[in-house]
FITIZA-936484 format. One record per residue: residue number from 1; residue in three letters; chain; x, y, z of N, C-alpha, C in turn. Coordinates in steps of 0.2 Angstrom, whole numbers, plus 5000, padded with zeros to 4 digits. Layout:
// FITIZA-936484
<r NUM,'ALA','A',<X,Y,Z>,<X,Y,Z>,<X,Y,Z>>
...
This chain:
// FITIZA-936484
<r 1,'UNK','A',<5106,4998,5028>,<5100,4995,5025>,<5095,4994,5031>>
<r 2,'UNK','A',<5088,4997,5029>,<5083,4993,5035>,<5077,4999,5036>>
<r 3,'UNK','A',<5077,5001,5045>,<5073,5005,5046>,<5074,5011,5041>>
<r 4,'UNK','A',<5082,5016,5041>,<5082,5020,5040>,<5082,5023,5031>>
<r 5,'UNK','A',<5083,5017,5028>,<5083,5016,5023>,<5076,5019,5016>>
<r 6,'UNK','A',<5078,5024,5015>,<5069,5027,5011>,<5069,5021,5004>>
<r 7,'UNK','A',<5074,5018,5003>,<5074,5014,4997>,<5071,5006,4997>>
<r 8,'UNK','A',<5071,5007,5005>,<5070,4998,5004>,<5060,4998,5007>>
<r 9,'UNK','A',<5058,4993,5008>,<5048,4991,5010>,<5050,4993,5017>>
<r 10,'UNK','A',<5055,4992,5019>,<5056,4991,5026>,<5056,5000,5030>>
<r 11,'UNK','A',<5061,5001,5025>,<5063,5009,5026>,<5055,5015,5024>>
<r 12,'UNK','A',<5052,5014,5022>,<5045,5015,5018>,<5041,5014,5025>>
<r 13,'UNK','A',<5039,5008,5025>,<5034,5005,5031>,<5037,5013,5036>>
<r 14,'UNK','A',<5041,5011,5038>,<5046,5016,5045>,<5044,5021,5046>>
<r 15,'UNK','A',<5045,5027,5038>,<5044,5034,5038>,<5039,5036,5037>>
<r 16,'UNK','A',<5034,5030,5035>,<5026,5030,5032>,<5025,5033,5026>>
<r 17,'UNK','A',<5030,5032,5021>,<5030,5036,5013>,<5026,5030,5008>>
<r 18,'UNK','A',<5028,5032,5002>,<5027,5025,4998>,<5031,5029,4992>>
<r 19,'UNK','A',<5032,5024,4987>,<5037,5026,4981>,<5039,5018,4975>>
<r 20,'UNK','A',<5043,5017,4975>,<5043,5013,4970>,<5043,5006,4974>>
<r 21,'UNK','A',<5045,5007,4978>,<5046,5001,4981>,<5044,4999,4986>>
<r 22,'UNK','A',<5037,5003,4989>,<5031,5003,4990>,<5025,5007,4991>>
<r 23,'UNK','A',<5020,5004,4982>,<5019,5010,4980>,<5011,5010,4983>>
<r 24,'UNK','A',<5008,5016,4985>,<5002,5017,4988>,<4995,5012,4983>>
<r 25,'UNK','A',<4991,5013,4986>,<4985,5006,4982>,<4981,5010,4978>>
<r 26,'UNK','A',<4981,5011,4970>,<4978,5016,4966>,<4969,5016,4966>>
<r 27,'UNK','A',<4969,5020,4964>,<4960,5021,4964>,<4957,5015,4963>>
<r 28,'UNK','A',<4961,5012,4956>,<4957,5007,4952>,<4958,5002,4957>>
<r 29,'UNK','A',<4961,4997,4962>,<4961,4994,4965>,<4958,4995,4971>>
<r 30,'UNK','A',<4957,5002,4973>,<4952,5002,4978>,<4947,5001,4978>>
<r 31,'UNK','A',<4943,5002,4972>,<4938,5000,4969>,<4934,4994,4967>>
<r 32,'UNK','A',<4940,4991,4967>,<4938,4984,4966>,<4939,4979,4972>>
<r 33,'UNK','A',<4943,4982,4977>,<4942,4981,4986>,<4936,4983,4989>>
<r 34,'UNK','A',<4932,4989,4987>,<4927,4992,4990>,<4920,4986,4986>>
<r 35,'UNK','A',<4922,4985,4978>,<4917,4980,4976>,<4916,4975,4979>>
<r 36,'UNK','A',<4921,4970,4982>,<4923,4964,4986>,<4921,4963,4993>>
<r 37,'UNK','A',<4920,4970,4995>,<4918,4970,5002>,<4911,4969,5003>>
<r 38,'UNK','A',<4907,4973,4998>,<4900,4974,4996>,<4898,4968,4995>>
<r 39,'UNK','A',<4903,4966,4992>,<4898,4956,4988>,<4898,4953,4995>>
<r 40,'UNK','A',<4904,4955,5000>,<4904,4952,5004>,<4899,4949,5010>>
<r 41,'UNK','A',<4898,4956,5008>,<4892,4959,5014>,<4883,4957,5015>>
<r 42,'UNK','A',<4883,4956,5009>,<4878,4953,5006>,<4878,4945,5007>>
């Protein structure tokens, strides 16, 4: 268990993948990160 592990957040971070157990940041939230920057900005 750990670095070498593709199943665990840790083992993911390590190999730079993502999957269930951690999953990439979908469109719709990027969305709403890129709206919150904008507010920000202003």
């Amino acid at each position: 268990m750990g670095r070498g592990d593709k199943k665990t957040a840790k083992g993911k971070r390590f190999k730079g993948s993502f999957g269930k157990s951690r999953p990439a940041i979908s469109p719709e939230v990027k969305k709403k990160l890129a709206a919150k920057k904008e507010e920000a900005a202003k």
